[in-house]
TORZAZA-235636 format. One record per atom (N, C-alpha, C): residue in three letters; x, y, z. Coordinates in steps of 0.05 Angstrom, whole numbers, plus 5000, padded with zeros to 4 digits. Layout:
% residues N
ALAXYZ ...
//
This chain:
% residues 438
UNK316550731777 UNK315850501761 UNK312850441763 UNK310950371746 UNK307950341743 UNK307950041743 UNK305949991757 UNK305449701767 UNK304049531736 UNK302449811719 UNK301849641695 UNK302049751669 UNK303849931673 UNK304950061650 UNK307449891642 UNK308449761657 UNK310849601657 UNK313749681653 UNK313550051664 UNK316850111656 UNK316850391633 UNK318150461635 UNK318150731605 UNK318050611576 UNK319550381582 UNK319450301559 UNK317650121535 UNK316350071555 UNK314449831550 UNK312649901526 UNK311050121525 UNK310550161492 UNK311450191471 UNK314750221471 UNK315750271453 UNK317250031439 UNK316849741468 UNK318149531446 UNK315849321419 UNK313349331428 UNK311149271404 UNK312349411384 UNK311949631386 UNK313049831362 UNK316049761340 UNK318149721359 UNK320349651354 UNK320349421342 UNK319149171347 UNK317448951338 UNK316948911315 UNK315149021305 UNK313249071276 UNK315849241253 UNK316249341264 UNK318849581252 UNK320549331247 UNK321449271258 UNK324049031252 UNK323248851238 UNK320748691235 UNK319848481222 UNK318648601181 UNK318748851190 UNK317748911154 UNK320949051151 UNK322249081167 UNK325449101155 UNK326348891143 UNK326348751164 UNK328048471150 UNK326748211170 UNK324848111159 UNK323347841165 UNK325347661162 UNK325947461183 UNK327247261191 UNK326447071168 UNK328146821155 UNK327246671139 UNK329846481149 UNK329446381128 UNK331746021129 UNK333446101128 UNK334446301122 UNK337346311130 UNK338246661150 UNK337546641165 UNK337546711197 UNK339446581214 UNK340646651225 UNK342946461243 UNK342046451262 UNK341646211275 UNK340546011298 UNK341446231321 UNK339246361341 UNK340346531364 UNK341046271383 UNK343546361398 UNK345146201434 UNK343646431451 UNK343246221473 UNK342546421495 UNK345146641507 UNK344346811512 UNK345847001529 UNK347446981534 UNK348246711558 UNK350246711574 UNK352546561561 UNK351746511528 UNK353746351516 UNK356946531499 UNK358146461504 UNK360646601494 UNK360746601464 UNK358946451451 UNK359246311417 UNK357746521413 UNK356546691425 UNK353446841403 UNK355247021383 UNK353347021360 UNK355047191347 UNK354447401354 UNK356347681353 UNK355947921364 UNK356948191340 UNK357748011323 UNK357948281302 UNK355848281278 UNK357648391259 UNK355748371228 UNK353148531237 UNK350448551211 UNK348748661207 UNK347148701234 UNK345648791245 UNK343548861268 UNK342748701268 UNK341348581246 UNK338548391248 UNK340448081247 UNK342148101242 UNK343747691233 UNK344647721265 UNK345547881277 UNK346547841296 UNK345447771325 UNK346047511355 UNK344247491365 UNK343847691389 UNK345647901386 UNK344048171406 UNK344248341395 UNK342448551404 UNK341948801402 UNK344248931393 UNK346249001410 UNK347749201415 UNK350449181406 UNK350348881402 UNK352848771383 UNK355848751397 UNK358148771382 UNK360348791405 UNK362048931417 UNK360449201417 UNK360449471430 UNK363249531424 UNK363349531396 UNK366649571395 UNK368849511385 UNK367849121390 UNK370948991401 UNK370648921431 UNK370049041448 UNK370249021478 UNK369348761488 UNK366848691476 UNK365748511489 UNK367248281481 UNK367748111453 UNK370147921451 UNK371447951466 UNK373248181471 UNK375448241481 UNK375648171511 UNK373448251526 UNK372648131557 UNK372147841558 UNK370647711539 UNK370247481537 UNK372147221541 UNK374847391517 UNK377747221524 UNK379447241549 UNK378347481559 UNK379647521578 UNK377747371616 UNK374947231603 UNK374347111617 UNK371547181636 UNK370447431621 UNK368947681634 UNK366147651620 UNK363747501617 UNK361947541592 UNK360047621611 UNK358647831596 UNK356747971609 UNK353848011583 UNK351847901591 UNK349847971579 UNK347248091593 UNK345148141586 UNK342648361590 UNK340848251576 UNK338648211593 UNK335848051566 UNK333248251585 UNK331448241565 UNK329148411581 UNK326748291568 UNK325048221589 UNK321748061584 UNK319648221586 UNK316848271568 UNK315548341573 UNK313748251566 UNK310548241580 UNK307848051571 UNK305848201586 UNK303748181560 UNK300848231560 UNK299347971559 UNK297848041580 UNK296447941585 UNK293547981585 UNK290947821579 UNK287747961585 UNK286547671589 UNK285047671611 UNK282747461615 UNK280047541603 UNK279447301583 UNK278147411564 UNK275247261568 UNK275147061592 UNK272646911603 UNK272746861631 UNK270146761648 UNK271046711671 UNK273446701679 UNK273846531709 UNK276046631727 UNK274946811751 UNK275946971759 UNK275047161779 UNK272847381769 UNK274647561748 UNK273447721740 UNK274747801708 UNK273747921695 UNK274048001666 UNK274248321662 UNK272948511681 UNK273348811675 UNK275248841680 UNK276348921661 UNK279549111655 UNK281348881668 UNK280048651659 UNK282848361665 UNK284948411648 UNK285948511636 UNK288548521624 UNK290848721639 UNK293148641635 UNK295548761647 UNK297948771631 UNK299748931632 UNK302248871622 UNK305048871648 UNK306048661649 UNK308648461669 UNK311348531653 UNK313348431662 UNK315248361661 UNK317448311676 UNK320148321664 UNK322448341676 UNK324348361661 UNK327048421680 UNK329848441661 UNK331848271674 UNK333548131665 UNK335847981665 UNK338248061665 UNK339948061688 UNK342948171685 UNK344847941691 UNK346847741674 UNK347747531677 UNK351047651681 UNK353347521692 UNK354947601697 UNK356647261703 UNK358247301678 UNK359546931685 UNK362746971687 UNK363846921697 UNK366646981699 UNK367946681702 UNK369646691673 UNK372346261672 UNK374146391685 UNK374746181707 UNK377046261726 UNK380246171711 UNK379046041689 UNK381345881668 UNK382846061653 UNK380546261646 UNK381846361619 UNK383046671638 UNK382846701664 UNK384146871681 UNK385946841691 UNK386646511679 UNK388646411686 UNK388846441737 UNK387146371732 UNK386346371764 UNK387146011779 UNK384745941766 UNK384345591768 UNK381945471744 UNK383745231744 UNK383245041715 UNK380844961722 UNK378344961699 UNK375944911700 UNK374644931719 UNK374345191730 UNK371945401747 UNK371345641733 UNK369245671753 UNK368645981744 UNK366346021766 UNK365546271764 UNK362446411775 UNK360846501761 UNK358846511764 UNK356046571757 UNK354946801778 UNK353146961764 UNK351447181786 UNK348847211760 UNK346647271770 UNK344447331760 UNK342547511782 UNK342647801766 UNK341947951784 UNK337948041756 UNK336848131776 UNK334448051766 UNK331948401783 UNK330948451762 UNK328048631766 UNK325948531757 UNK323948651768 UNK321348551764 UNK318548741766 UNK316148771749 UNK314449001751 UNK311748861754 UNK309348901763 UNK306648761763 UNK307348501770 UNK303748471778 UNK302948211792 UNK302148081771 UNK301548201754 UNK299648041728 UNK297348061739 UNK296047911720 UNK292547821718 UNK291747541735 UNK294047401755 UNK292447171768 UNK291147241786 UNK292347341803 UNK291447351831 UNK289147521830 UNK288147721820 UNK285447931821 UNK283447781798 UNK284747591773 UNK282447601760 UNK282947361741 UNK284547141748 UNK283846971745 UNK283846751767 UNK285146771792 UNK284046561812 UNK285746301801 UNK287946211795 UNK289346031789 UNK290645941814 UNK291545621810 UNK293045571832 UNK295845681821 UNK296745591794 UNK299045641795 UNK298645911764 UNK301346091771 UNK301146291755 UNK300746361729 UNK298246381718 UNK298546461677 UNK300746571671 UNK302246641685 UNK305046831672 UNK306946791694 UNK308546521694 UNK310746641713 UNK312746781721 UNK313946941698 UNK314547191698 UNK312847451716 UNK311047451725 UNK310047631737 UNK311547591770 UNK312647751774 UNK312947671798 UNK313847991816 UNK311748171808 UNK310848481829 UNK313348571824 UNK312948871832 UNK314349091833 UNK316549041853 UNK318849131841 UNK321848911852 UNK323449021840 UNK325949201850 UNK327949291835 UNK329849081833 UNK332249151827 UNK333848981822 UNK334848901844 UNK335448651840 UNK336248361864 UNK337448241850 UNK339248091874 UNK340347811862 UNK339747561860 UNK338647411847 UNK336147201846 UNK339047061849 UNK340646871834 UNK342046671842 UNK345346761838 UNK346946551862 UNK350846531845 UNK351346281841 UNK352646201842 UNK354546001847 UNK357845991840 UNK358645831858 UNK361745801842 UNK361945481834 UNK362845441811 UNK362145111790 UNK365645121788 UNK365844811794 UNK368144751780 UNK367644451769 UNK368644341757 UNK368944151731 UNK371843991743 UNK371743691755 UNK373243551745 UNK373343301727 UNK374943141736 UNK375842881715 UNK374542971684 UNK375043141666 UNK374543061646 UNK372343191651 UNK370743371665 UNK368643491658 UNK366543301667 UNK367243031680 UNK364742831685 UNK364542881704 UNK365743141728 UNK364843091756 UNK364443451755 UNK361743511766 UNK361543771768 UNK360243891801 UNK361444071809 UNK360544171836 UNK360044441836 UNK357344501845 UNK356944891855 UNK356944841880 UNK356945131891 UNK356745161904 UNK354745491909 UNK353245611922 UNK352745771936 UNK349345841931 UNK348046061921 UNK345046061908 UNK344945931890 UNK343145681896 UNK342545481871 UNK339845461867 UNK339045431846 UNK335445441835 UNK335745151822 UNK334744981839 UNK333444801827 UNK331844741809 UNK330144951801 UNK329044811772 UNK330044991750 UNK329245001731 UNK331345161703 UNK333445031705 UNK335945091724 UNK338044981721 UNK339144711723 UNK337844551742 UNK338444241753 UNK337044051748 UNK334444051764 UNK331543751770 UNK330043851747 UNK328643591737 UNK326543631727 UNK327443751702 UNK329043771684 UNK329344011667 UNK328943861634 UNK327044011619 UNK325743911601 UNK327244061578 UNK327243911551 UNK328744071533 UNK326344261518 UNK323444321528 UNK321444361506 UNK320044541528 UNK320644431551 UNK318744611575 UNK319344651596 UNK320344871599 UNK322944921627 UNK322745191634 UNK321545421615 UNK323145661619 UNK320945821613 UNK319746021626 UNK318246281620 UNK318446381604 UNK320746481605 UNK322846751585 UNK322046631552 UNK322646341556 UNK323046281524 UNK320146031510 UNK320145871538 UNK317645691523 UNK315645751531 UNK313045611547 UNK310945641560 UNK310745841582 UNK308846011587 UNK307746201611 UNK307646041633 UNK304845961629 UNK303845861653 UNK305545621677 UNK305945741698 UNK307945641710 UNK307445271716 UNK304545171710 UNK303844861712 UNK304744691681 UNK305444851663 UNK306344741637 UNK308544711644 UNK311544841658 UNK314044851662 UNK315144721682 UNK312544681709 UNK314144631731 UNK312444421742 UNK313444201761 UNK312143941763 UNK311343981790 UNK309544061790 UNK308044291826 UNK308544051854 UNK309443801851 UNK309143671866 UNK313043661875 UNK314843681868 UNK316743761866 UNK317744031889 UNK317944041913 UNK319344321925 UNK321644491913 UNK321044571891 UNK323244681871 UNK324445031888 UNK326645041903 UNK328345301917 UNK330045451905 UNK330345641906 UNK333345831903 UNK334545941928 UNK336845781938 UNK336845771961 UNK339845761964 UNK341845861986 UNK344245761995 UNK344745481991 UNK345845291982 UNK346145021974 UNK348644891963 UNK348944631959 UNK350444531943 UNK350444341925 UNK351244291897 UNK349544081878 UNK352844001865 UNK351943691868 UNK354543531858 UNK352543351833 UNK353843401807 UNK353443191788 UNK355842971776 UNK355242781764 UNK357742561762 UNK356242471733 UNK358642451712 UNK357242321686 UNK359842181683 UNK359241871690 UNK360841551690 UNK361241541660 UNK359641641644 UNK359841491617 UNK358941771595 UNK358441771571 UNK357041951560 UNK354341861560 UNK352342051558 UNK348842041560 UNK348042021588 UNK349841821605 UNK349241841632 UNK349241911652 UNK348142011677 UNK347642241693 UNK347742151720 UNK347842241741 UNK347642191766 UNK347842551785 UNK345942611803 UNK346042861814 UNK344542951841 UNK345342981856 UNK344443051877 UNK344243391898 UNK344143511905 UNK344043811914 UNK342643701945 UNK343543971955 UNK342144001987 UNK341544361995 UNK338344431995 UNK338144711984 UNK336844672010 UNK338044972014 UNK336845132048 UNK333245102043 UNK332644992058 UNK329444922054 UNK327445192066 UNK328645432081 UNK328245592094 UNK328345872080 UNK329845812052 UNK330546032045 UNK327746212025 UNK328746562025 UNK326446732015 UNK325946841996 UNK325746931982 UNK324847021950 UNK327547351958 UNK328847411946 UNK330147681948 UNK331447641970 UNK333147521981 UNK334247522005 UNK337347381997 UNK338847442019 UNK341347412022 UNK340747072024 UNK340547002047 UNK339146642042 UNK341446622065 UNK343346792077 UNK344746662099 UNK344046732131 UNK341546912129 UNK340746842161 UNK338746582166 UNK337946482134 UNK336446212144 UNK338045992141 UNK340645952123 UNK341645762114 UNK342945692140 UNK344345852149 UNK346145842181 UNK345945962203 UNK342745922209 UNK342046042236 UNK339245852238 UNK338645862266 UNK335645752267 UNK335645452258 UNK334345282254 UNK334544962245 UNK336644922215 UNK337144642219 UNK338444642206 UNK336844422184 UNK335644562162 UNK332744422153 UNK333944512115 UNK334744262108 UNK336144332075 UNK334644022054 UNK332344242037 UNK331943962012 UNK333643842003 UNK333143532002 UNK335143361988 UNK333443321968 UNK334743301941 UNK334643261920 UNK335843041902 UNK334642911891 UNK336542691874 UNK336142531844 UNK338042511832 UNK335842531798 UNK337742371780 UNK337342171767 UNK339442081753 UNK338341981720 UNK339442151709 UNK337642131677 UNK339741911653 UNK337741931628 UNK339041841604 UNK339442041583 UNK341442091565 UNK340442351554 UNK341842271528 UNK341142011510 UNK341342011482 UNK341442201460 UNK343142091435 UNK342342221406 UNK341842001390 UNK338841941389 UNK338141671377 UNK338941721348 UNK339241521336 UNK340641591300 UNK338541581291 UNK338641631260 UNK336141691249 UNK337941751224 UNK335241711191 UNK336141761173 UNK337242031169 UNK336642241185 UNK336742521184 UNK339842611195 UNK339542441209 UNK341442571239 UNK341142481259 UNK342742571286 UNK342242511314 UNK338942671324 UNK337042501340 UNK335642611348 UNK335242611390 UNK336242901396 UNK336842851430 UNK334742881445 UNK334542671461 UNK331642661483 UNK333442551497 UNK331742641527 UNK333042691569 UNK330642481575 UNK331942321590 UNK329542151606 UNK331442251639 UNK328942241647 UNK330742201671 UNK328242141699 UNK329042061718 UNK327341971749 UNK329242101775 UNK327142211794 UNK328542331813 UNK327042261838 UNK327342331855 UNK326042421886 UNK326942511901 UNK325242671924 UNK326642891943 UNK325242791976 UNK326843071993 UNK325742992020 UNK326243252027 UNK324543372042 UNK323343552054 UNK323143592082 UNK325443642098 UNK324543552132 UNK323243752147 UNK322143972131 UNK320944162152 UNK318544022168 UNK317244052181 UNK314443962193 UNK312744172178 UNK310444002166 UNK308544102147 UNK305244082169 UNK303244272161 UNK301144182177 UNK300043922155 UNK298543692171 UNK297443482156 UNK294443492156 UNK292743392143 UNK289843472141 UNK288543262147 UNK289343022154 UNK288842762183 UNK289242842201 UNK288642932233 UNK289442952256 UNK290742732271 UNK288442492255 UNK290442232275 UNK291242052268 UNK293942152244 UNK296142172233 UNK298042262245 UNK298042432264 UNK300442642273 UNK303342512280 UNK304742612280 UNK307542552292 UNK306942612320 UNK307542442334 UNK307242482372 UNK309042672376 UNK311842682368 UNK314242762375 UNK313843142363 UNK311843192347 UNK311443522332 UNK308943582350 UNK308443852351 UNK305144052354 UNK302843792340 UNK301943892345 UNK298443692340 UNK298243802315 UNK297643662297 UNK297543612266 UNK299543742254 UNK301743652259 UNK303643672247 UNK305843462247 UNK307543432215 UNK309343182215 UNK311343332200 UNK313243132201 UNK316343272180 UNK315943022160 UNK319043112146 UNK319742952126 UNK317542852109 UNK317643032091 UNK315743052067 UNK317042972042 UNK316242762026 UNK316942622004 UNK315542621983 UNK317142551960 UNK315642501932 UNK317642461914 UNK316242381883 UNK318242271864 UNK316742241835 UNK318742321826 UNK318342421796 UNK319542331774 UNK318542311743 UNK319942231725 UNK319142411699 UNK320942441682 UNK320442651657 UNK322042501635 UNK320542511612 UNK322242511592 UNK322142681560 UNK323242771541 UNK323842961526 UNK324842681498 UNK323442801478 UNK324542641459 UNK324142791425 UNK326742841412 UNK326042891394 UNK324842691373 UNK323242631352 UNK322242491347 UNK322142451312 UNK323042701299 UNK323142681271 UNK325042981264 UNK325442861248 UNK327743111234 UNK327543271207 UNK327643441210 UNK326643521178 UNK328643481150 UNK332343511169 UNK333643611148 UNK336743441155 UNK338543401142 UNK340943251151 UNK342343391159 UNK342743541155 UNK343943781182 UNK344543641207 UNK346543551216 UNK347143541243 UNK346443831268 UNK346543981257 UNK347244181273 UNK343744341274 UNK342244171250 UNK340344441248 UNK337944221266 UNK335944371290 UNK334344221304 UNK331944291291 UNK331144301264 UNK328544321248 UNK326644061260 UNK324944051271 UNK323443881276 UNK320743751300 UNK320543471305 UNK317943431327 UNK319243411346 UNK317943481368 UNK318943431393 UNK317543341408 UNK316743071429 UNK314143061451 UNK316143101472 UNK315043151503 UNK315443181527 UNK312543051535 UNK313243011571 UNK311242901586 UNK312742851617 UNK310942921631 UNK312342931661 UNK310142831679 UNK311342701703 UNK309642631726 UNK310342601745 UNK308942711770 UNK310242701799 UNK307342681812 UNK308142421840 UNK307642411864 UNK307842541891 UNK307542641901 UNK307642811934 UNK305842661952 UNK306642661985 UNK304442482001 UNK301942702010 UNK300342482012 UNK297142642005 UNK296742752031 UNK298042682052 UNK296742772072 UNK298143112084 UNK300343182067 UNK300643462079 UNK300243602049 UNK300943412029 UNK301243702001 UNK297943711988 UNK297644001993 UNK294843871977 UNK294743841947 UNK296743861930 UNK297443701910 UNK298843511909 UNK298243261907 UNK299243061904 UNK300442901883 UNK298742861866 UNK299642781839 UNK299843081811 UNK300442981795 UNK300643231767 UNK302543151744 UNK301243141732 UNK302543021697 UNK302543331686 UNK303843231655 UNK303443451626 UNK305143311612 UNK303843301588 UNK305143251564 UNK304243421532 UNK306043411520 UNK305543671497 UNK307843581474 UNK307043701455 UNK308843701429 UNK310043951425 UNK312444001418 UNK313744271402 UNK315344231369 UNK315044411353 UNK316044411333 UNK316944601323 UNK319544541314 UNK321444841305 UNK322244841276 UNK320745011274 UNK321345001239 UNK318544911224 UNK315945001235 UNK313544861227 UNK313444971198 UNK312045281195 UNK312145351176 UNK313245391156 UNK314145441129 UNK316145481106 UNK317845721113 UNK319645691103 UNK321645961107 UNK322446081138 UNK320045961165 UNK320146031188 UNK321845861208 UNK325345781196 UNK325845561207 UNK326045631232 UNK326745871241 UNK327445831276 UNK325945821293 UNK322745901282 UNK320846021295 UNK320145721314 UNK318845651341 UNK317345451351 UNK314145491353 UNK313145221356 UNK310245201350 UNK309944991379 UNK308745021392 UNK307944901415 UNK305944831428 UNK304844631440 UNK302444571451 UNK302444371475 UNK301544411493 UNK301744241520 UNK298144221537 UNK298243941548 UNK296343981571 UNK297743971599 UNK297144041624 UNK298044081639 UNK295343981667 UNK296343851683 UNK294043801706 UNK295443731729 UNK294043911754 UNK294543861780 UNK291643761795 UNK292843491806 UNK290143371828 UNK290543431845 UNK288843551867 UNK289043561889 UNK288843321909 UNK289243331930 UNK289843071948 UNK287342981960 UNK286742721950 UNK283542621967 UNK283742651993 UNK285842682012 UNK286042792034 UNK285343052044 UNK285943202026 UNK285343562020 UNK282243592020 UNK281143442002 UNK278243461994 UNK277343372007 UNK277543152030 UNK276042972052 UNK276143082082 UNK278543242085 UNK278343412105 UNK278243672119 UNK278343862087 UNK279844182089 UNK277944182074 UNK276844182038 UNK275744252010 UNK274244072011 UNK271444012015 UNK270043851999 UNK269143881963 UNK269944111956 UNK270344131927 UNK271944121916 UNK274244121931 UNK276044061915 UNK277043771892 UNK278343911874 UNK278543701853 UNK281343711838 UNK281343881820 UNK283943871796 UNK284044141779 UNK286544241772 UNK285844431761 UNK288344341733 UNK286644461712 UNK287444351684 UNK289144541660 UNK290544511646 UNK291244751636 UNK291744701608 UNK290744851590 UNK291144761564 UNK292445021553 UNK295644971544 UNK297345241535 UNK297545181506 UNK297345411478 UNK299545401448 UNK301345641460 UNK302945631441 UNK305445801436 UNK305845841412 UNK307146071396 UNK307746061372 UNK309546201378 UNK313746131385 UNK315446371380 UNK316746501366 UNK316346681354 UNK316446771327 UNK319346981330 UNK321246841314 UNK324047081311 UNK323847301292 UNK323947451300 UNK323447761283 UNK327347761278 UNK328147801294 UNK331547851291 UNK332247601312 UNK335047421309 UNK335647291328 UNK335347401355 UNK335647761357 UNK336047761389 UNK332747881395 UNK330547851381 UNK327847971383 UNK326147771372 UNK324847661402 UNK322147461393 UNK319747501404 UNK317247461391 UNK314547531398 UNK314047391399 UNK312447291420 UNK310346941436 UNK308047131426 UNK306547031410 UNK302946951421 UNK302646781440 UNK301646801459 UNK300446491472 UNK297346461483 UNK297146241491 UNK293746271487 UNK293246031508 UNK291846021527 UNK291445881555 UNK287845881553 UNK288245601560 UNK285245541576 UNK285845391603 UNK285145541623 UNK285345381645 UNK282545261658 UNK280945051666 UNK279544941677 UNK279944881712 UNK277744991716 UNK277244951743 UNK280445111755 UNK280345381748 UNK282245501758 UNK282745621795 UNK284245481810 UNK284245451840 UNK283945131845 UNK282344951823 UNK282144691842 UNK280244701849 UNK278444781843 UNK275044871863 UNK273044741838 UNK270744581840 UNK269644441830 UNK267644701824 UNK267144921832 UNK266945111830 UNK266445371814 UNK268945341811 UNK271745541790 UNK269945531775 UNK269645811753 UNK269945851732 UNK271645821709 UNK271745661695 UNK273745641678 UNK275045951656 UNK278045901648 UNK278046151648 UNK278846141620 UNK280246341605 UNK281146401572 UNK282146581575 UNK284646481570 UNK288046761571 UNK288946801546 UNK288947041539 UNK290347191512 UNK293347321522 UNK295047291509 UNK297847451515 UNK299647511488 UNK300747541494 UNK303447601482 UNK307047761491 UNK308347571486 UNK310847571505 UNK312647751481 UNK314547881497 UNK317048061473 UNK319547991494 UNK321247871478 UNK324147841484 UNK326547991467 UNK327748141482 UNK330248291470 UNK332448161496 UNK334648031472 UNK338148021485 UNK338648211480 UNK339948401489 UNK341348691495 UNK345448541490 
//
């Protein structure tokens, strides 16, 4: 495997790209792609109407599906080039990725037990990307990059569903963000919306994939209540049970209770997530006051590390009466607190607009734009960084459907004061992302 060749295949999906789009260019009537792991995608008919690749091999795949077995395959790939300051600019460009192996099994329709099932997500990975050598970021221009990594199992769980679907429990590898806290309908996900991992993820937040357990409760419809307890110890590629049940017994609490409307409108329902959370952290952190310390820990050091957060998501205009069709504006905006004296980020907002269906004839395509900012902690800067300050991030997006199961991101990044260093060179990121469902 080549660290920046990204795989055998990797020049051949641009290609495949362009080829598909002067075949048959996506227009208004294109059928809306489901993610992967959804049982509804359509899987037969023409190549290009259909939302995977490979279609339904048959018959087989329905056929597993009823029987309770759905298996899908997605594969990511991104170019990247730093095109201004930052670290450095010679031969700053790279090509990253990864691939996706999802595996969901209804324990219902196996007639096993009533409303469960499992989940597995097994996961590869190729290059570092362009942060770390040449652009100097705190947080990643591409979080998808994540080095040369064969296949692993990033998360499981086993979910069951009672009363009515209003009480839900996992159990086992749980990832807190994508799946649970914090989760934005416009900015959540690598694979599909924004790169840069400070547009997606609220840095003040200890977000794990970890041995755990997460219980949600919905009293009413729109309303939420949810809490999880994730091995706080646990490692990137690892089993997660010699830290979950050995050595301290040290697990993030988590807790988040949202609103999640369909405001009416002349158009239709329009759905926006509000929601407010906070967590706790009991490992002992080093603190950047000395005499601050906890008496009872090592000399500059304290536990129980806190903070608290609130996000909300709102659609905001509609293009078409379509219930079903999401043509339209969207804002997001997020903000979180952490204490100043161990995180050296403390505070961090972002807010941004997305729109689906901007251009004519391009209904599925999205159009996106976000600012993004992490402060560092006047504690950080007063005792450790005297330059330190804030690092800023200005992301577009344009995701463009060539076929439901094939989409091309342009994206385009300006990060300021990249590291937090009053310093920093400011930087200018060129990319472009390719997504195939298989």
């Amino acid at each position: 495997m080549q660290t920046q060749a990204g795989g055998p295949t990797s020049g051949l999906l641009p290609i495949a790209a362009v080829l598909a789009f002067i075949v048959h260019p996506v227009g208004a009537q294109t059928t809306q792609p489901t993610p992967p792991e959804s049982s509804s995608s359509k899987t037969s008919g023409h190549p290009f109407d259909r939302s995977t690749l490979t279609g339904d091999w048959g018959g087989l795949r329905p056929t597993l599906q009823d029987l309770g077995l759905t298996l899908s395959l997605s594969y990511q790939q991104q170019y990247q080039q730093n095109f201004r300051g930052g670290l450095d600019t010679h031969n700053g460009h790279r090509l990253s990725g990864s691939y996706d192996f999802v595996t969901r099994l209804d324990f219902q329709k196996m007639r096993l037990i009533d409303n469960a099932g499992f989940y597995l997500k097994a996961k590869g990975t190729w290059s570092d990307g362009i942060n770390d050598d040449k652009v100097g970021a705190l947080f990643n221009v591409n979080s998808d990059a994540g080095g040369d990594h064969p296949v692993f199992v990033r998360k499981w769980w086993y979910w069951h569903k009672f009363l009515r679907d209003r009480v839900e429990l996992r159990l086992g590898m749980i990832e807190t963000n994508k799946d649970l806290f914090d989760i934005s309908l416009y900015a959540n996900h690598e694979d599909k919306d924004f790169l840069n991992r400070l547009s997606i993820r609220n840095p003040t937040i200890p977000h794990r994939t970890g041995i755990g357990a997460f219980l949600k409760i919905e009293p009413m419809d729109s309303i939420y209540f949810q809490v999880a307890a994730v091995d706080a110890q646990s490692r990137n590629r690892r089993t997660g049970f010699n830290t979950a049940f050995h050595n301290q017994a040290w697990f993030i609490g988590l807790w988040e209770c949202g609103f999640t409307p369909q405001w009416a409108s002349p158009k239709g329902p329009m759905p926006g997530r509000y929601r407010m959370g906070f967590w706790l952290d009991p490992r002992p952190q080093r603190i950047f006051d000395a005499s601050q310390r906890d008496p009872d820990l090592p000399e500059n050091w304290r536990g129980n590390n806190l903070g608290l957060y609130v996000g909300l998501d709102q659609m905001v205009w509609k293009e078409n009466n379509d219930p079903e069709d999401q043509q339209g504006l969207g804002l997001f905006a997020r903000y979180g607190h952490a204490k100043r004296d161990v995180n050296q980020v403390s505070d961090s907002w972002s807010v941004g607009i997305s729109y689906k269906g901007l251009l004519p004839t391009r209904d599925k395509d999205v159009t996106a734009f976000g600012v993004s900012q992490a402060i560092l902690s006047d504690l950080f800067r007063e005792y450790v960084n005297n330059r330190a300050d804030r690092e800023t991030v200005y992301e577009w997006y344009y995701k463009l459907y060539l076929t439901p199961w094939l989409s091309v991101t342009p994206d385009l990044q300006i990060v300021t004061n990249p590291g937090g260093d009053k310093d920093d060179r400011d930087s200018i990121i060129g990319g472009i992302r390719i997504r195939v469902i298989f």
